[in-house]
C-alpha positions in Angstrom: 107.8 123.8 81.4 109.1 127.0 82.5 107.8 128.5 85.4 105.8 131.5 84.2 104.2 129.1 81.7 103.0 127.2 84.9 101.8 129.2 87.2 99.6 130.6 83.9 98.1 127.4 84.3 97.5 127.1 87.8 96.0 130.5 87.8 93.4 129.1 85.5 92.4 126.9 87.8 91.5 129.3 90.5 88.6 129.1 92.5 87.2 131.3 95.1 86.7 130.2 98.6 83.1 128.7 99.4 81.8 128.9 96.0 80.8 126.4 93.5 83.7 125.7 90.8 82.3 126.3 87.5 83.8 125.7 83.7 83.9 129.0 82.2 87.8 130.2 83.8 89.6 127.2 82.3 89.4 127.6 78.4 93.2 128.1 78.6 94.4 124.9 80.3 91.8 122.7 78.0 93.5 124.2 75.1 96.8 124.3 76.3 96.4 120.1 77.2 93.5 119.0 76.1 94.7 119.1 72.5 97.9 117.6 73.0 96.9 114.6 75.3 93.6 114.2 72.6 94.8 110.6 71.7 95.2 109.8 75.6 92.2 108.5 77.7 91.4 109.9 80.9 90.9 106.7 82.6 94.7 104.9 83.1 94.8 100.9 82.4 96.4 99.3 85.7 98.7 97.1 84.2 101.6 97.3 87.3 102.2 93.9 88.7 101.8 95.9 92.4 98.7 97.2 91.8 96.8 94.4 93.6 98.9 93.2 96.6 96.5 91.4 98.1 95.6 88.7 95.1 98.0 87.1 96.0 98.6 83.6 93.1 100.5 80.6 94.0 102.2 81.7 90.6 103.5 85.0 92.0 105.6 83.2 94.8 108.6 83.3 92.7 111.5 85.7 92.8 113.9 87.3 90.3 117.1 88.7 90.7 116.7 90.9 87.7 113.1 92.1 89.5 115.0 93.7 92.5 117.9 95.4 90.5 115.3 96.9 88.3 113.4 98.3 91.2 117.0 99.8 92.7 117.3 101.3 89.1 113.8 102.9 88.6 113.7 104.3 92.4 116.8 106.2 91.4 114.8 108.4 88.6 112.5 110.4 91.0 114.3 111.1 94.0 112.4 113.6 96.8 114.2 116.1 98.6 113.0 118.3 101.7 115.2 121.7 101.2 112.0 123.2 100.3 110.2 122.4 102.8 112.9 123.2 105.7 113.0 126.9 104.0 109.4 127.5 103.5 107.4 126.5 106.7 103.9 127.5 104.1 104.4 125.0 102.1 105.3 122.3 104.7 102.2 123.2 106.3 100.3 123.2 102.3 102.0 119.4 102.3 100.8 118.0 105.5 97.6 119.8 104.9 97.0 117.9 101.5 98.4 114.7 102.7 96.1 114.4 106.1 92.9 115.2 103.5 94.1 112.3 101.2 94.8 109.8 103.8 91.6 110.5 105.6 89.1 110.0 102.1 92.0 107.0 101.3 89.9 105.6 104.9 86.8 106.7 104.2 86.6 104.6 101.1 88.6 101.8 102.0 90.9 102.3 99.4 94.1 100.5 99.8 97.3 101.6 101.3 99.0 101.2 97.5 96.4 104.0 96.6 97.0 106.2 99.3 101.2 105.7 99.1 100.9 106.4 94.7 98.3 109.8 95.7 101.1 110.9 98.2 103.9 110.1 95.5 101.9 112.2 92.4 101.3 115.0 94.5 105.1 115.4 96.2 106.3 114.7 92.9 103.8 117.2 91.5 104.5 119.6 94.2 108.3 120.4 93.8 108.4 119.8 89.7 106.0 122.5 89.5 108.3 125.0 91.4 105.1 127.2 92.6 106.4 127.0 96.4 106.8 130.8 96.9 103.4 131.5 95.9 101.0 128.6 97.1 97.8 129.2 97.5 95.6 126.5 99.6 92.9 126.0 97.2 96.2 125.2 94.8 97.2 122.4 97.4 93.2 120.9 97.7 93.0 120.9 93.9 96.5 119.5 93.4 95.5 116.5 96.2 91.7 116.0 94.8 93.6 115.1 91.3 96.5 113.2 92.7 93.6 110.9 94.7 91.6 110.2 91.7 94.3 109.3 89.8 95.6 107.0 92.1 92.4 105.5 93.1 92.0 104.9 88.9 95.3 103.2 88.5 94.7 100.8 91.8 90.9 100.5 92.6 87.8 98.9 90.6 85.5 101.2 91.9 86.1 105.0 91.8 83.4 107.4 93.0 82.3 110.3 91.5 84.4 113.5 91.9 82.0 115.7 93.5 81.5 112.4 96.4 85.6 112.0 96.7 85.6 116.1 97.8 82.6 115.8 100.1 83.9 113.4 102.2 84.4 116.6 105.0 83.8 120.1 105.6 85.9 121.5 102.7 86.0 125.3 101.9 86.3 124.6 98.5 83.9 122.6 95.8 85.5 121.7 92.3 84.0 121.1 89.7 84.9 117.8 87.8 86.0 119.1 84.5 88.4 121.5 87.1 89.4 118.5 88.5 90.2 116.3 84.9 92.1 119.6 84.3 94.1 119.2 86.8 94.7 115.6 86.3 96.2 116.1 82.3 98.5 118.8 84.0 99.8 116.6 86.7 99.8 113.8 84.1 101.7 116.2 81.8 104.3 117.4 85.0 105.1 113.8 85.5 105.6 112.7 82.2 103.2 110.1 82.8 104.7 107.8 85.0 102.7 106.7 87.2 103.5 103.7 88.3 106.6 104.3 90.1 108.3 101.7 92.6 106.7 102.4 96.2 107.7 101.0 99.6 105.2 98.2 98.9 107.1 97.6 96.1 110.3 96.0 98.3 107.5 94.8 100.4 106.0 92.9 98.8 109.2 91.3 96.8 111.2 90.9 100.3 107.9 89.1 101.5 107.9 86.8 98.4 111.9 85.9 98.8 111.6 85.7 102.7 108.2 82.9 101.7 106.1 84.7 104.3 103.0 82.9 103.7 99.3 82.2 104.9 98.6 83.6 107.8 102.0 85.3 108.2 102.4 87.0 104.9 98.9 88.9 105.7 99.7 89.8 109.6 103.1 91.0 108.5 101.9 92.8 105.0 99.0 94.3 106.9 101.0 95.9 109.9 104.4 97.1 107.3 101.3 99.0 105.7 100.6 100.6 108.5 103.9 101.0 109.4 104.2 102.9 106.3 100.9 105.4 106.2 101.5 106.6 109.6 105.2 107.8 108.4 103.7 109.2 104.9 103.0 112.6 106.4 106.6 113.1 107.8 107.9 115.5 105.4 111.8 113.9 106.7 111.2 110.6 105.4 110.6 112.0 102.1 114.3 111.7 101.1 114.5 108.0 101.8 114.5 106.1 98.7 111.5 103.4 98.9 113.7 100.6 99.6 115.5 102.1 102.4 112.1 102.6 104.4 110.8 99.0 103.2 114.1 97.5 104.8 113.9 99.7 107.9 110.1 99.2 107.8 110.0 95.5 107.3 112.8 94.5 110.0 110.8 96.6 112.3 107.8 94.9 111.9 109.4 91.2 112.2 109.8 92.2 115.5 106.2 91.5 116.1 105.2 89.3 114.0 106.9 86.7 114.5 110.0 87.1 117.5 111.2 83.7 117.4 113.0 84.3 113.5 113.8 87.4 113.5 117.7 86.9 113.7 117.0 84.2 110.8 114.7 86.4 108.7 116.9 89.4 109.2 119.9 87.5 107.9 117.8 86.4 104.9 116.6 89.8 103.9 121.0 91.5 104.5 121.4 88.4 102.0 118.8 89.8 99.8 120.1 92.9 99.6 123.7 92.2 99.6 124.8 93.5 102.9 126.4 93.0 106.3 124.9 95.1 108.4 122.6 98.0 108.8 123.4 101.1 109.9 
């Protein structure tokens, strides 16, 4: 898309601050999307074999070499970089804005961290493909975040709540209205070329937990905590660069610190087998 074309697109999705949202100021972005993505639902199928960590079969506990150098190759096509950020302190401050709103509704509804990480993942990807940095506007960011939560929370959860409840979670200055919102979705849908089930952090995760055979008890403690590990670093714009299997590594030897002390040499040596290496640096 060229840039002029976009920030059209975005202006048709402008909404005034403390006012209700309605229909009538979008006619151009339905027809601009709504006619090309007509044979495209909405609603995306879940069909990524990391969309439910946690259901965990005794027929998953299996590893593939071929797994792990596909993963290396896909994380390769969307790579994040922060020299926008470091020159524009407005959008920074847009970013960490959006990402704090997402995380806290990701709580509120107990969504899962794979929910909150792909949200986070739309909306930077989002963010610096659609090259409107030197004009943001916050109710761009809140409508950009709203869209990138709802699609993430339709790819990885079975229940999704209504748009109007996801917004309401707190005080927000502005109320969109869902068709705004679905709009929004298609053109981030659009921007991203519909890929939206990119390799995460939890991705490595989960396949170094399988190789490693973390299991019962251990496989949970550990999972739970790298997850944690992970969210509280999601709003750092500098770990943005990193590709997902560099913070998984870094992430996961961390957390084997803790979770179980005694095999950490062992476990450590396992995973640098893994992932061909000698050392870290």
């Amino acid at each position: 898309m060229a840039y002029h074309h976009q920030k059209s697109l975005l202006d048709t999705l402008y909404c005034s601050e403390e006012h209700w949202i309605g229909e009538g100021e979008f006619d151009q972005a339905e027809e601009e999307y709504g006619n090309s993505n007509s044979n495209s639902s909405s609603t995306l199928v879940n069909n990524s074999p990391e969309s439910s960590p946690h259901l965990l079969l005794e027929s998953d506990m299996f590893w593939d070499e071929q797994e792990l150098a596909s993963l290396l190759e896909k994380e390769q096509h969307n790579p994040l970089s922060t020299c926008c950020l470091q020159s524009n302190p407005a959008l920074e401050g847009a970013r960490i804005e959006a990402v704090e709103w997402i995380l806290k509704v990701n709580a509120h509804y107990s969504f899962s961290a794979l929910t909150a990480v792909l949200a986070v993942n739309y909306f930077d990807r989002f963010l610096f493909s659609f090259r409107f940095q030197n004009d943001i506007k916050p109710w761009m960011t809140r409508l950009a975040a709203v869209a990138c939560l709802s699609l993430a929370a339709k790819v990885d959860e079975t229940h999704v709540p209504f748009l109007i409840d996801l917004q309401q979670v707190e005080e927000s200055r502005y109320l969109f209205e869902a068709k705004t919102i679905k709009k929004m979705e298609i053109l981030i849908l659009s921007t991203l070329g519909w890929k939206m089930n990119p390799p995460t952090s939890l991705s490595f995760l989960d396949y170094f937990t399988r190789r490693l055979g973390l299991k019962d008890h251990l496989f949970w403690e550990f999972l739970t905590k790298s997850e944690g590990v992970l969210l509280s670093l999601i709003g750092d714009s500098r770990f943005m660069s990193y590709l997902p299997s560099v913070l998984a590594t870094a992430t996961m030897m961390q957390v084997l610190k803790s979770v179980e002390p005694s095999l950490e040499a062992e476990y450590k040596s396992q995973l640098f087998g893994i992932l061909r290496i000698d050392k870290v640096d």
